[in-house]
C-alpha positions as CSV (number, residue, x, y, z in Angstrom):
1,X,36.4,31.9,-30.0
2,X,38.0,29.1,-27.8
3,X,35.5,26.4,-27.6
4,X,35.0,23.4,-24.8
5,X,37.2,20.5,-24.2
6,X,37.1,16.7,-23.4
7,X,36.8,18.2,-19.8
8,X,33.4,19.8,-20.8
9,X,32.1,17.1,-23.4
10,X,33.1,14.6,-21.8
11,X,35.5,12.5,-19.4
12,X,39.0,11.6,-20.0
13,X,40.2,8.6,-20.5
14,X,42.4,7.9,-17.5
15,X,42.3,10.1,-14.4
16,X,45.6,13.0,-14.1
17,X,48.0,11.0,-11.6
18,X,49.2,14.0,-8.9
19,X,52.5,15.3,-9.6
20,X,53.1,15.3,-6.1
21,X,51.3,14.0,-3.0
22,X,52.0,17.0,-1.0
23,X,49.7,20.3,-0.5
24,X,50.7,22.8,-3.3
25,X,47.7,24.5,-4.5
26,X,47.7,27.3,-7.0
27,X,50.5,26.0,-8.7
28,X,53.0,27.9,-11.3
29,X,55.3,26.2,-13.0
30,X,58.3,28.1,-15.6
31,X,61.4,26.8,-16.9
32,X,64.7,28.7,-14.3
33,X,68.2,29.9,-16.3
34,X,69.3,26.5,-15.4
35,X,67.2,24.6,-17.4
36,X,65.2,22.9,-14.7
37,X,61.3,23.4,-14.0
38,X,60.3,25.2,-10.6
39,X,56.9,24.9,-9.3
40,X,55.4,27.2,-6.7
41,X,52.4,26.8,-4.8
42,X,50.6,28.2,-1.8
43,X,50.0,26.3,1.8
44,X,48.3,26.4,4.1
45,X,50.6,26.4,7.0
46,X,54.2,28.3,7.2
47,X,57.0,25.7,5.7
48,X,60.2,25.3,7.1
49,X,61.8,28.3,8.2
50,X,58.3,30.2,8.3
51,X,58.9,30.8,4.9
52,X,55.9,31.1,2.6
53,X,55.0,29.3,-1.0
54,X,56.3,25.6,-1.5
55,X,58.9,25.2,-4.1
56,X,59.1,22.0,-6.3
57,X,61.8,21.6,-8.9
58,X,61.9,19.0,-11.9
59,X,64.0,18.1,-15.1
60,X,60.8,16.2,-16.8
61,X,57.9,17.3,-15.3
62,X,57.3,14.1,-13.8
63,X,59.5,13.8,-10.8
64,X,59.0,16.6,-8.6
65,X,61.8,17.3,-5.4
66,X,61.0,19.0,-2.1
67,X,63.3,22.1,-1.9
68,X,61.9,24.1,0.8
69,X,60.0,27.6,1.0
70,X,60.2,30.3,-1.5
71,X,59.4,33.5,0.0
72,X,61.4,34.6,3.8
73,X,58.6,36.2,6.1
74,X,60.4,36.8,9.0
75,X,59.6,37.1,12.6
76,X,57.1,40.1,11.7
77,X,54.3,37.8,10.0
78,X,51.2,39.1,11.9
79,X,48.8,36.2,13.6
80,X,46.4,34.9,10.8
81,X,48.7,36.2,8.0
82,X,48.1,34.0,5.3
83,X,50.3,34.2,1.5
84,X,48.3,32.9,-1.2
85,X,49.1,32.1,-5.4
86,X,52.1,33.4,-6.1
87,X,53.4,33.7,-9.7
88,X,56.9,34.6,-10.6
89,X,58.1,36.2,-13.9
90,X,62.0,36.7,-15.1
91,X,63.1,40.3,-16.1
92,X,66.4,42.6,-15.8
93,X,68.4,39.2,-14.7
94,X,65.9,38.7,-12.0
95,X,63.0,36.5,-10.7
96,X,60.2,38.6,-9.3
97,X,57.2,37.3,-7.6
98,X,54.2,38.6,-7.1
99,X,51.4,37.2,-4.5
100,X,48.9,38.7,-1.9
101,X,48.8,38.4,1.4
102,X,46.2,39.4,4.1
103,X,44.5,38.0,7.5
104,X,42.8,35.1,7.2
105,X,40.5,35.8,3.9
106,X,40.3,39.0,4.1
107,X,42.3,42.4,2.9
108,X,44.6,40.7,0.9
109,X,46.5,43.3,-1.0
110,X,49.3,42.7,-4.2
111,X,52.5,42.3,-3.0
112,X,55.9,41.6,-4.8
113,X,59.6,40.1,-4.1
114,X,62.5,39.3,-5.9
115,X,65.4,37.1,-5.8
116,X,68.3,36.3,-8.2
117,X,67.8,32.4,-8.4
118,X,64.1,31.0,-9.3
119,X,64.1,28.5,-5.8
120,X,64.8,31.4,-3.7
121,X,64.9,32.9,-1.4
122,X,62.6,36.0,-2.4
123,X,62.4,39.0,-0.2
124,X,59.8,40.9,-0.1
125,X,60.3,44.7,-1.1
126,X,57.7,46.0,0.9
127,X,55.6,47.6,-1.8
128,X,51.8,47.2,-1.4
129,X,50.8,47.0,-4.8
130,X,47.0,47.8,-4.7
131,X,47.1,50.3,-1.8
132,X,43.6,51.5,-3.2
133,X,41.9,48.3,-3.7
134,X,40.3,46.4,-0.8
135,X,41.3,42.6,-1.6
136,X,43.2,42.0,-4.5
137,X,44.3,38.0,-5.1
138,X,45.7,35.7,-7.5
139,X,48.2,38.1,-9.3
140,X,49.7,36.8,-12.8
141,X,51.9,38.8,-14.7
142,X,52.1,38.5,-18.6
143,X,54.8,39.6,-20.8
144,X,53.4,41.2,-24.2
145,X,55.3,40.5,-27.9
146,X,55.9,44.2,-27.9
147,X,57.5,44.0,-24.4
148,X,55.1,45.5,-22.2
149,X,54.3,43.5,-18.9
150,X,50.4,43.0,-17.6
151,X,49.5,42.1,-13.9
152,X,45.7,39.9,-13.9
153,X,44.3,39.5,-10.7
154,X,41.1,39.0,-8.9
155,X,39.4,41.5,-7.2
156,X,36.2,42.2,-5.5
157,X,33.1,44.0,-7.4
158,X,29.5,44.6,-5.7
159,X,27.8,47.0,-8.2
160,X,25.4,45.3,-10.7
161,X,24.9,42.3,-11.7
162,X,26.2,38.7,-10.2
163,X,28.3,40.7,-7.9
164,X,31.0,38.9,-6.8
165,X,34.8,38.8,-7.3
166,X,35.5,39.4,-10.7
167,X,39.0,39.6,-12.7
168,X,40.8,43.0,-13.5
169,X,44.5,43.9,-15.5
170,X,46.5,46.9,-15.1
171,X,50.2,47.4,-17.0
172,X,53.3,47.4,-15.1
173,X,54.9,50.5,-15.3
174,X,58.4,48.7,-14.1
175,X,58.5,45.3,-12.2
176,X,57.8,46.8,-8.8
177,X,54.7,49.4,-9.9
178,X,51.2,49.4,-11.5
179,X,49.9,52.0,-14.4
180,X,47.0,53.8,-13.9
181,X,43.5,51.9,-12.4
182,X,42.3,48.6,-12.4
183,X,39.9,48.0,-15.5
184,X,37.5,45.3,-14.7
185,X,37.9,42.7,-17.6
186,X,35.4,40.1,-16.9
187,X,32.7,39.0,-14.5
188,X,30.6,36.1,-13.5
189,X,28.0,35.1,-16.2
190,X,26.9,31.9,-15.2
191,X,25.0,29.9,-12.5
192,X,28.1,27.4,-12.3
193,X,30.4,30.8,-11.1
194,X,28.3,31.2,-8.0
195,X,30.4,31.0,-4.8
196,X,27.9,31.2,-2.5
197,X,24.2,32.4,-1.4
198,X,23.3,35.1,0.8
199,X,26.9,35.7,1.4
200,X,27.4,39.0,3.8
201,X,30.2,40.8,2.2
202,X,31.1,44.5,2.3
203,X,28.0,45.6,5.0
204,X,24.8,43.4,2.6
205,X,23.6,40.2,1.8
206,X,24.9,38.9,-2.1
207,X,24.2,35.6,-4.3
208,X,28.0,36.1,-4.6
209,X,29.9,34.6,-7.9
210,X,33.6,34.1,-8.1
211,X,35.9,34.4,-10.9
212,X,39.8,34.0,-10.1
213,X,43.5,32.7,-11.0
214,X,43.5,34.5,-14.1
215,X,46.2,32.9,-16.6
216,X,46.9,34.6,-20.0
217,X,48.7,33.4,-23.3
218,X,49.0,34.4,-27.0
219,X,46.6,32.1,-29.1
220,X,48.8,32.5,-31.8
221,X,46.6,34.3,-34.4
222,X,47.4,37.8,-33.1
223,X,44.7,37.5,-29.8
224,X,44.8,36.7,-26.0
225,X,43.2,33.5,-24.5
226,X,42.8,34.3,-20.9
227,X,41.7,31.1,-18.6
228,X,40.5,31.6,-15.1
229,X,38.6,29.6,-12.2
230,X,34.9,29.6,-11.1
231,X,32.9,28.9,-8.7
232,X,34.1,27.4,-5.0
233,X,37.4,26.0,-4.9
234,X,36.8,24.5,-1.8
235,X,33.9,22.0,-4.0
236,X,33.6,19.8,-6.5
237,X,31.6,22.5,-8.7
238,X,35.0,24.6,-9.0
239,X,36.5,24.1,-12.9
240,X,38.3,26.4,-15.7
241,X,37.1,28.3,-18.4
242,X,38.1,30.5,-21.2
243,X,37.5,34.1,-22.4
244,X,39.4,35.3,-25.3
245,X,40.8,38.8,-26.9
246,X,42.4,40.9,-29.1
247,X,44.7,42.8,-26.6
248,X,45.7,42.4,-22.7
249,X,43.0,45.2,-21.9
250,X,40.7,43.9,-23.8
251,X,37.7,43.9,-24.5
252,X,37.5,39.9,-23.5
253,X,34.9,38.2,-24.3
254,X,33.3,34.5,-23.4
255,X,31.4,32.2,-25.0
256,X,28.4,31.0,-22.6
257,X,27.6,28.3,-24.2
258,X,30.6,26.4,-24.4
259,X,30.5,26.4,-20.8
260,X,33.5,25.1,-18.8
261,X,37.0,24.0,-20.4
262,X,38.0,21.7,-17.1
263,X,35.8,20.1,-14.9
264,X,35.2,17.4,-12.3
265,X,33.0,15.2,-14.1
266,X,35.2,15.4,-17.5
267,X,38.6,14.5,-15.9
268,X,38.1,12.6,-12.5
269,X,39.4,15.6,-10.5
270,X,37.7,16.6,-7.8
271,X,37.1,20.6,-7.8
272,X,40.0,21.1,-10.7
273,X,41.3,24.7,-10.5
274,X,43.8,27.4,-10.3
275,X,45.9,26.7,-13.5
276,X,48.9,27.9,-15.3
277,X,49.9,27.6,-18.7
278,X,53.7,26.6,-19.7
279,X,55.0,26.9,-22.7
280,X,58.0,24.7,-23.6
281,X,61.0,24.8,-26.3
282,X,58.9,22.0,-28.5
283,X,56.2,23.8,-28.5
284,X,54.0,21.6,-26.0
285,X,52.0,23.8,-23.6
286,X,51.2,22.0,-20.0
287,X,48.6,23.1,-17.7
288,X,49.0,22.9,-14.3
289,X,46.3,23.0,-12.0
290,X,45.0,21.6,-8.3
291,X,42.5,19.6,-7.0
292,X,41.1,17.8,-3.9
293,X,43.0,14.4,-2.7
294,X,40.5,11.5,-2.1
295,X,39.9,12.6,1.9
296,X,40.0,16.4,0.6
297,X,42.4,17.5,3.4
298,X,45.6,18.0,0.6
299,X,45.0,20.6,-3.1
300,X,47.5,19.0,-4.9
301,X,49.3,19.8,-8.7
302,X,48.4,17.6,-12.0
303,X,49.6,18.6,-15.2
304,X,46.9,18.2,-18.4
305,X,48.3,19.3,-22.0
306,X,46.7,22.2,-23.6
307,X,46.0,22.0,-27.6
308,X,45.2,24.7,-29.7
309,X,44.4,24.9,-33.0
310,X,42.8,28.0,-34.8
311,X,42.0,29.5,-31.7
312,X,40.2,26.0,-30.5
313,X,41.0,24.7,-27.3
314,X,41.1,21.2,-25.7
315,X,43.1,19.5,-23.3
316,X,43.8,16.0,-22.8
317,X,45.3,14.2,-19.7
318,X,48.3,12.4,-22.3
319,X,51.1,14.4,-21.2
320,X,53.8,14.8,-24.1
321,X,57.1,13.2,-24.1
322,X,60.2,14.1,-21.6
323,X,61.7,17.2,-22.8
324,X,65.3,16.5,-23.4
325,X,67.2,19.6,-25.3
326,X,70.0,21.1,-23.4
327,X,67.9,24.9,-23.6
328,X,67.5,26.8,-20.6
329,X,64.0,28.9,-21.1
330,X,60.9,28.1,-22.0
């Protein structure tokens, strides 16, 4: 079972400098055909164009460029529309993205586009892809050893206990369609999850938890390692944790008392959150993630390195060295 970090037993040693100064929460970070690094990341206001989901692009992970919008909206984007986390996986020669989208915070649904270069544009193909669920967020999709693609995402659950929105996988039948129902993988446990009392949500009154941006990766003894965001991102209270198992559906599991694997107080962040996991050629895995600016107007991406070793995680804000290999994918 993954255990806690220097995040949770303590602070780091210097504080993660932002990657960029602009607003790009929710960021996702993979390595494009042509060798560079593409981060996207949600805003709160339409970017140039009215396009949707900021786009960054790097050859080092350091230096991050401006290169516009990601995802064409169009003249039809309803008052209040509002496009949150998108995550973008590469198959059949293509990038595909996959985000939500509702008014305001409410009835976001699953959506995906596609484009055939990782900067864009994407257009959406106008597939809801949780007709039958009433807000689905945060979709990440996960490509198995055996070849077989997973969508995670957050969705809401008010039956039993902590209710709250709680974290769910289906399999992708094909790129553009979901397999059979939602199975609910994992739910708030702990006082630190709780988003809110007395929230009034679906017609009652809840002490409502949150669990969210689900991010998955092989822990390279034959399991899953699943890390996901608690709390309220909008405080400094919001951090990461793990859960861990032995196949995408499950059953995952978390280990309580090793409480949270990122966290304000252990790295200097304020409200640390969202995160993605990339893998790279040398073997390095970087985790991305936002927090708060100083005058908490701006969510903005730092990169941490994420160790494992026999299934024990840690992270450490000493990111490793330039990559420098001519290879295109990570």
């Amino acid at each position: 079972m993954p255990s806690s970090s220097d995040g949770a037993a303590g602070a780091l040693p210097t504080v993660p400098p932002p990657l960029w100064d602009g607003y790009c929460a929710d960021p996702f970070v993979l390595r494009a055909d042509d060798g560079r690094y593409v981060m996207y990341g949600t805003t709160p206001t339409p970017l140039p164009e009215g396009r949707a989901f900021q786009v960054l692009v790097s050859s080092d992970l350091r230096t991050w460029e401006d290169v516009g919008g990601a995802l064409v909206v169009g003249a039809e984007r309803a008052p209040g529309a509002e496009y949150w986390a998108p995550e973008v996986a590469f198959a059949d020669d293509r990038y595909w993205m996959y985000y939500s989208s509702g008014i305001g915070d409410a009835g976001h649904r699953l959506r995906v586009a596609t484009s055939a270069s990782a900067t864009g544009p994407f257009e959406d193909l106008g597939l809801v892809l949780t007709p039958d669920v009433p807000f689905a967020i945060d979709p990440s999709p996960f490509r198995d050893a055996d070849g077989s693609w997973w969508l995670f995402y957050a969705t809401d659950l008010v039956e039993g206990e902590r209710p709250g929105t709680v974290l769910a996988v289906q399999r992708l039948q094909d790129m553009t369609r979901l397999e059979g129902e939602p199975t609910t993988i994992l739910r708030a446990s702990a006082d630190w999850q709780r988003y809110q009392a007395e929230r009034e949500m679906y017609g009652g009154t809840h002490d409502w938890h949150t669990l969210e941006g689900p991010s998955v990766l092989d822990d390279g003894a034959g399991g899953y390692l699943l890390l996901y965001s608690g709390g309220n991102w909008q405080t400094p209270g919001y951090g990461v944790a793990v859960a861990s198992a032995p196949a995408p559906a499950g059953p995952w599991r978390e280990d309580a008392a090793q409480g949270q694997l990122v966290t304000s107080a252990g790295t200097g962040l304020i409200g640390p959150g969202h995160c993605s996991v990339l893998l790279d050629d040398d073997g390095s895995r970087h985790l991305f993630l936002h927090a708060w600016d100083p005058t908490l107007e701006r969510r903005r991406p730092h990169r941490l390195t994420l160790h494992l070793e026999n299934q024990h995680v840690t992270v450490s804000a000493q990111p490793p060295p330039p990559h420098t290999d001519d290879s295109t994918r990570g």
